[in-house]
N, CA and C atoms as a LAMMPS dump frame, in Angstrom:
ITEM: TIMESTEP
0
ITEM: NUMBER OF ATOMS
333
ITEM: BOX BOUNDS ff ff ff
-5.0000000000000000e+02 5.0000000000000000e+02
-5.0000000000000000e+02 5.0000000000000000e+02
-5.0000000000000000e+02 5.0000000000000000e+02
ITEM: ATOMS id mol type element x y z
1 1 1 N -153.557 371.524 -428.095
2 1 2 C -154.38 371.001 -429.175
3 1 3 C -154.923 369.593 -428.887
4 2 1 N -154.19 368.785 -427.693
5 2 2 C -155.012 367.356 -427.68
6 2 3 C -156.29 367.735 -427.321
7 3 1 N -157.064 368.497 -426.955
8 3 2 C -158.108 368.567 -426.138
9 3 3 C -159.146 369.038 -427.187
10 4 1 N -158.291 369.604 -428.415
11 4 2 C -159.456 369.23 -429.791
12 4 3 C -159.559 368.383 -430.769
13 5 1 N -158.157 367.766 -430.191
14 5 2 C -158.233 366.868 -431.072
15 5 3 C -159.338 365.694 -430.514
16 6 1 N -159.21 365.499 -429.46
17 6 2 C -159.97 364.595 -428.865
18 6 3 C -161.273 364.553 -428.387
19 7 1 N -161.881 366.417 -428.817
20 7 2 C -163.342 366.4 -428.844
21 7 3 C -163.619 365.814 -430.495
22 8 1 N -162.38 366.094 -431.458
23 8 2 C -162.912 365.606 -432.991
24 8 3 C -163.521 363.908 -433.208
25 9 1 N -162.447 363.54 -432.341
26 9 2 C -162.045 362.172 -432.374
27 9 3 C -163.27 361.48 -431.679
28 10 1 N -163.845 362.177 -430.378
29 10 2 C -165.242 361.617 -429.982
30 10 3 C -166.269 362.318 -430.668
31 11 1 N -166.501 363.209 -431.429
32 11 2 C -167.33 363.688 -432.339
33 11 3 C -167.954 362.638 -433.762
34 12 1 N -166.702 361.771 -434.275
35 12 2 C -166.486 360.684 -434.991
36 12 3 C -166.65 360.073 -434.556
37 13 1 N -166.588 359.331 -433.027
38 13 2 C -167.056 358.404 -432.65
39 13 3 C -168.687 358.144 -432.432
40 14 1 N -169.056 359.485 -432.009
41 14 2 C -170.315 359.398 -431.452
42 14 3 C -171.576 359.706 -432.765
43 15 1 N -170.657 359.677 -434.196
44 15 2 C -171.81 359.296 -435.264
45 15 3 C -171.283 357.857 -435.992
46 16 1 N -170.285 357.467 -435.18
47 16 2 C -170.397 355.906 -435.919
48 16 3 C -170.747 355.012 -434.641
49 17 1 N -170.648 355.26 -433.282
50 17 2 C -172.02 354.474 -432.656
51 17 3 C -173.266 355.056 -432.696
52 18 1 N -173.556 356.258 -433.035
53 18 2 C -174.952 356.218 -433.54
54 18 3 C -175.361 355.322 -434.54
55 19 1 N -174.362 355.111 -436.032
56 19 2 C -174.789 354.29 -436.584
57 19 3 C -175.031 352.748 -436.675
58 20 1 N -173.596 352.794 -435.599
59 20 2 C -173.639 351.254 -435.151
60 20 3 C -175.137 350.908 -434.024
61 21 1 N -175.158 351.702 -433.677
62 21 2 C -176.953 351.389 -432.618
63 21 3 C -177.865 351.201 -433.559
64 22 1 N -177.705 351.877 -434.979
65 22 2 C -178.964 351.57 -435.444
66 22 3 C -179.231 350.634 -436.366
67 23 1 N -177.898 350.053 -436.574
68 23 2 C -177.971 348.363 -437.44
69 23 3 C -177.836 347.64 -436.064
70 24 1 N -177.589 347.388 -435.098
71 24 2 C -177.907 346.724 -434.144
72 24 3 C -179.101 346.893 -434.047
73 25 1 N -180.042 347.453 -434.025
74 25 2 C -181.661 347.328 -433.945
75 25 3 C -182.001 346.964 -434.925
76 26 1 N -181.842 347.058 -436.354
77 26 2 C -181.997 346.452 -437.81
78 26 3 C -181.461 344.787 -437.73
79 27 1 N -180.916 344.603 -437.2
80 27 2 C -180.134 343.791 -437.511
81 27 3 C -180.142 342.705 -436.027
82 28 1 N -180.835 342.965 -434.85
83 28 2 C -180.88 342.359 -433.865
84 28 3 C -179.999 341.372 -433.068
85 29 1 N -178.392 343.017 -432.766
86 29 2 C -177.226 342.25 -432.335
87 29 3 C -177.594 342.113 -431.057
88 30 1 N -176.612 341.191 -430.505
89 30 2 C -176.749 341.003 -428.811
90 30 3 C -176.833 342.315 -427.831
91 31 1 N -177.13 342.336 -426.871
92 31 2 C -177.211 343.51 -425.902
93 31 3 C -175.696 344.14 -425.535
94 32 1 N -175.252 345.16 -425.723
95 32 2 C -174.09 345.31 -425.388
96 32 3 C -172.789 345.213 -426.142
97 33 1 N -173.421 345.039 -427.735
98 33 2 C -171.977 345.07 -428.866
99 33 3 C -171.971 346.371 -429.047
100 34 1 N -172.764 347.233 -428.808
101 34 2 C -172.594 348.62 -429.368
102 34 3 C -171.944 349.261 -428.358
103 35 1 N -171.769 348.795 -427.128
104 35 2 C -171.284 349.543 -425.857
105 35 3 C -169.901 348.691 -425.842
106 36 1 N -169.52 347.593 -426.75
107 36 2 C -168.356 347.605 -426.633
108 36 3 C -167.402 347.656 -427.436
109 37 1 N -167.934 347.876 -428.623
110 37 2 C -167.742 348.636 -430.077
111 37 3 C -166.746 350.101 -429.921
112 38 1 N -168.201 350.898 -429.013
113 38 2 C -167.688 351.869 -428.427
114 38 3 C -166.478 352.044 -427.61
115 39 1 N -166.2 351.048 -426.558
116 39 2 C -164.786 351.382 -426.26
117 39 3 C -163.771 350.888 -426.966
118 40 1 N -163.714 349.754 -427.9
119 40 2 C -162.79 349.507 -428.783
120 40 3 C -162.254 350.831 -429.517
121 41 1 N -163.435 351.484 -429.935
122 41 2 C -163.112 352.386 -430.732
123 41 3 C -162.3 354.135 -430.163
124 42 1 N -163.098 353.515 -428.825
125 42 2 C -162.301 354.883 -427.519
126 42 3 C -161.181 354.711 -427.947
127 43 1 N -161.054 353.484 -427.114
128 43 2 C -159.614 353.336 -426.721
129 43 3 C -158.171 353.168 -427.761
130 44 1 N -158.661 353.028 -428.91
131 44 2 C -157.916 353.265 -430.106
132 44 3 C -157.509 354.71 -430.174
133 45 1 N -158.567 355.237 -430.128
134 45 2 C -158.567 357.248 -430.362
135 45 3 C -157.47 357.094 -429.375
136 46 1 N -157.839 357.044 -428.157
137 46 2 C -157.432 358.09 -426.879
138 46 3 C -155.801 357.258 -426.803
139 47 1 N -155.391 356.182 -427.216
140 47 2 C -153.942 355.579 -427.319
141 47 3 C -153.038 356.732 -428.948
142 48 1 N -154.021 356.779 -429.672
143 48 2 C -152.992 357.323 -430.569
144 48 3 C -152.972 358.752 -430.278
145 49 1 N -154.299 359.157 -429.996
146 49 2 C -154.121 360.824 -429.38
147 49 3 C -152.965 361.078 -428.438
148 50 1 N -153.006 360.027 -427.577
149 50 2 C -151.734 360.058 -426.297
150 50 3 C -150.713 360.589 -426.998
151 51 1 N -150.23 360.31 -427.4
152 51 2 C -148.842 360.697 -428.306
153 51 3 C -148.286 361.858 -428.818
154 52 1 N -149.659 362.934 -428.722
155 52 2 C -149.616 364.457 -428.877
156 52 3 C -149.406 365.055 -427.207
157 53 1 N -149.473 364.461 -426.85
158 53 2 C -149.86 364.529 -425.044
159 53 3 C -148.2 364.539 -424.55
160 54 1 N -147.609 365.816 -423.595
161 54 2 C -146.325 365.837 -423.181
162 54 3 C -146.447 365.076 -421.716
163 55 1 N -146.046 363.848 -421.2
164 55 2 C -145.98 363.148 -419.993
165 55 3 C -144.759 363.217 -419.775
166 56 1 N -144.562 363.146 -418.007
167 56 2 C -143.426 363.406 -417.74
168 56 3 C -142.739 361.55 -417.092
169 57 1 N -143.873 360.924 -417.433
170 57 2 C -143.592 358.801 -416.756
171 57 3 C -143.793 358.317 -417.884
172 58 1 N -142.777 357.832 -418.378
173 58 2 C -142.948 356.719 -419.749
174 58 3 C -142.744 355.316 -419.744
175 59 1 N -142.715 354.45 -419.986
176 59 2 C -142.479 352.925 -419.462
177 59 3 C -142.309 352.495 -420.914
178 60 1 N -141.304 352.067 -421.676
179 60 2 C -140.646 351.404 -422.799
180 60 3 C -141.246 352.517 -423.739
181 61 1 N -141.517 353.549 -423.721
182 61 2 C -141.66 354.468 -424.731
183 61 3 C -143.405 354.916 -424.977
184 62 1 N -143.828 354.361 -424.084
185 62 2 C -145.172 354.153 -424.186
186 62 3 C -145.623 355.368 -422.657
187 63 1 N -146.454 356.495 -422.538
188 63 2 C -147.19 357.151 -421.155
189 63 3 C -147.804 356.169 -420.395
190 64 1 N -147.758 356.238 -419.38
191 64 2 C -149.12 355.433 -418.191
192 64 3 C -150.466 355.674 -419.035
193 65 1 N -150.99 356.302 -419.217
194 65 2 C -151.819 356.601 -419.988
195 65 3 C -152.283 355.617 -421.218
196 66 1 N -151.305 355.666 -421.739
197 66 2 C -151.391 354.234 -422.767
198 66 3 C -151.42 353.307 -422.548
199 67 1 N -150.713 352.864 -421.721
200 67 2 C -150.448 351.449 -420.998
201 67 3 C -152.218 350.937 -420.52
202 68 1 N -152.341 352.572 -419.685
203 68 2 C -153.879 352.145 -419.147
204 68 3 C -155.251 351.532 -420.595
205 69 1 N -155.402 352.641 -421.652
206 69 2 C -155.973 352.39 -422.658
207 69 3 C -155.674 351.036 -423.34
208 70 1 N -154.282 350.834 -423.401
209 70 2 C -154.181 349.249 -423.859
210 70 3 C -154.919 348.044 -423.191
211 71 1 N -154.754 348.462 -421.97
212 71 2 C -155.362 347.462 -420.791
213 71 3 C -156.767 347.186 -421.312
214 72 1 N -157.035 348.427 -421.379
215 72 2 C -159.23 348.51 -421.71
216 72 3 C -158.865 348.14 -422.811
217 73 1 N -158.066 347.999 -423.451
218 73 2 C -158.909 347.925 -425.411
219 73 3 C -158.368 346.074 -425.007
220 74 1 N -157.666 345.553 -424.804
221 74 2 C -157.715 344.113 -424.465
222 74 3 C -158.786 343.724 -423.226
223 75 1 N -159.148 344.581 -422.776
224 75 2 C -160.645 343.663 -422.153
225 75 3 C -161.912 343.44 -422.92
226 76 1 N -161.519 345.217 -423.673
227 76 2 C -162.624 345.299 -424.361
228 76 3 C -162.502 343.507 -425.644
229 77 1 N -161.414 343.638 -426.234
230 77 2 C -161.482 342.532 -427.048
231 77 3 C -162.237 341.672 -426.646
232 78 1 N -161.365 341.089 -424.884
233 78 2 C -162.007 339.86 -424.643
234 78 3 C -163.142 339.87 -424.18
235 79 1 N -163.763 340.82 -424.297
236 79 2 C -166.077 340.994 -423.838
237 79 3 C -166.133 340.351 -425.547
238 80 1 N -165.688 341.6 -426.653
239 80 2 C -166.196 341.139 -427.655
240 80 3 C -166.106 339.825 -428.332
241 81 1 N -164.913 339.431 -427.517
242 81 2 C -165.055 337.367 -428.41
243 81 3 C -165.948 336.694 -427.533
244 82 1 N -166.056 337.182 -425.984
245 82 2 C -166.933 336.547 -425.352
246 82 3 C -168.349 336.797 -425.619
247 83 1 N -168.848 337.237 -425.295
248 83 2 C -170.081 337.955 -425.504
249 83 3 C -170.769 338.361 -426.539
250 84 1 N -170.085 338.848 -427.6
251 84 2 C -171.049 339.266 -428.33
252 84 3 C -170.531 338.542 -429.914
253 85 1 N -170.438 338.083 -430.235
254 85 2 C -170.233 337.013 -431.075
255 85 3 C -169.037 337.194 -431.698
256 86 1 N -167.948 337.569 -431.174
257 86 2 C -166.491 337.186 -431.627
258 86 3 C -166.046 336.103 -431.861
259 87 1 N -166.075 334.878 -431.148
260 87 2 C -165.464 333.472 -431.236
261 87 3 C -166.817 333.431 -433.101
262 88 1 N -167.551 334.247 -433.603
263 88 2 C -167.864 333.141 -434.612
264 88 3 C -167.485 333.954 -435.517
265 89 1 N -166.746 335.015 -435.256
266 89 2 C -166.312 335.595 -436.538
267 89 3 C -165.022 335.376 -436.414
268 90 1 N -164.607 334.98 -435.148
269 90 2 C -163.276 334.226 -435.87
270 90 3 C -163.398 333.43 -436.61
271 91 1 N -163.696 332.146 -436.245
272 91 2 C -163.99 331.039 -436.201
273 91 3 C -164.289 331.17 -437.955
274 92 1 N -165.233 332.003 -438.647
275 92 2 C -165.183 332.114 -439.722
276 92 3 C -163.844 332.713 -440.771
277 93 1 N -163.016 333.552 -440.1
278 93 2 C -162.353 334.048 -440.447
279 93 3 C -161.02 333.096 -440.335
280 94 1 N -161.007 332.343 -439.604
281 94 2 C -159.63 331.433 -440.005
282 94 3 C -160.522 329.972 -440.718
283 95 1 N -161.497 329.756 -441.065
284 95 2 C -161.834 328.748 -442.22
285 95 3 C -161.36 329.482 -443.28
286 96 1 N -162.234 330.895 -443.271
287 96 2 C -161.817 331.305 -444.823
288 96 3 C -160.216 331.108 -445.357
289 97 1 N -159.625 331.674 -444.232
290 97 2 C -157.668 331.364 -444.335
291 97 3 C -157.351 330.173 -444.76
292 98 1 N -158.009 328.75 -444.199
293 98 2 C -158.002 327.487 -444.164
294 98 3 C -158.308 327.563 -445.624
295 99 1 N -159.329 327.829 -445.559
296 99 2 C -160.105 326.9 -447.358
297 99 3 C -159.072 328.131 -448.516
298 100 1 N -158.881 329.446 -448.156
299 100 2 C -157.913 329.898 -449.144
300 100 3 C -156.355 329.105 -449.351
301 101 1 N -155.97 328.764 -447.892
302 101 2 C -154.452 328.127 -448.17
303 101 3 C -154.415 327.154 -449.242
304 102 1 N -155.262 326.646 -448.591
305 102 2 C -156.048 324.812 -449.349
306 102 3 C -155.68 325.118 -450.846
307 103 1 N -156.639 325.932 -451.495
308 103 2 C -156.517 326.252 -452.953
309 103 3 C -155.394 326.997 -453.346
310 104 1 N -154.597 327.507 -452.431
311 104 2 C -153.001 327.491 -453.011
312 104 3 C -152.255 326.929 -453.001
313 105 1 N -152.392 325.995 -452.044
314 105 2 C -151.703 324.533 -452.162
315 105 3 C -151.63 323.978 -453.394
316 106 1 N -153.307 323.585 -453.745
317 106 2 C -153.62 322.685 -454.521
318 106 3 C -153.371 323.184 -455.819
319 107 1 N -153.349 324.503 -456.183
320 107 2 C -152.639 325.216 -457.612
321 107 3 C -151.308 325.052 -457.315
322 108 1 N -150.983 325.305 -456.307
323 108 2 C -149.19 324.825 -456.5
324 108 3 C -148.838 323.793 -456.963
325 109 1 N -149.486 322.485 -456.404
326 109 2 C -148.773 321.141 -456.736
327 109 3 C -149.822 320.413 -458.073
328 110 1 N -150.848 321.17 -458.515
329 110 2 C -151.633 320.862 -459.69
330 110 3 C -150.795 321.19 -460.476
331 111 1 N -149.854 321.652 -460.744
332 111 2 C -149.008 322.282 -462.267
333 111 3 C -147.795 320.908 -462.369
């Protein structure tokens, strides 16, 4: 059954980078977020699919197989902070943390 599961799993993939290609053209992302969108999103599938998968080499509980997919989905990360505008959605995403702490602070010691 992995082998349908994992045509389902790229079946789902291949209509949410269709959709992701087409707000990248709406929306005029950098060259290459949709191609690495795409393996983020592989390599998620094909790590949890692993797990239906009988291997006979395991390494801390984890297949070679996984190990390998982990590898790509942390490169893939580091294209997407590099390249295609990750460092500013962090970057936004720990202000927001920042300016939320802030105002729980400041209700804490306001009472």
């Amino acid at each position: 059954p992995y082998q349908l599961y994992m045509i389902v799993a790229l079946a789902f993939l291949l209509l949410g980078v269709g959709f992701l290609a087409q707000q990248a053209r709406v929306k005029k992302w950098a060259m290459g977020t949709v191609g690495v969108w795409f393996f983020l999103f592989w390599t998620l599938a094909s790590f949890a699919l692993e797990f239906f998968k009988q291997h006979t080499l395991y390494w801390y509980s984890l297949s070679v197989n996984q190990w390998v997919t982990l590898a790509l989905f942390c490169v893939a990360i580091g294209v997407w902070y590099t390249f295609t505008g990750g460092k500013f959605f962090v970057n936004n995403v720990v202000q927001s943390a920042r300016a939320a702490i802030a105002r729980m602070i400041r209700r804490v010691y306001a009472r």
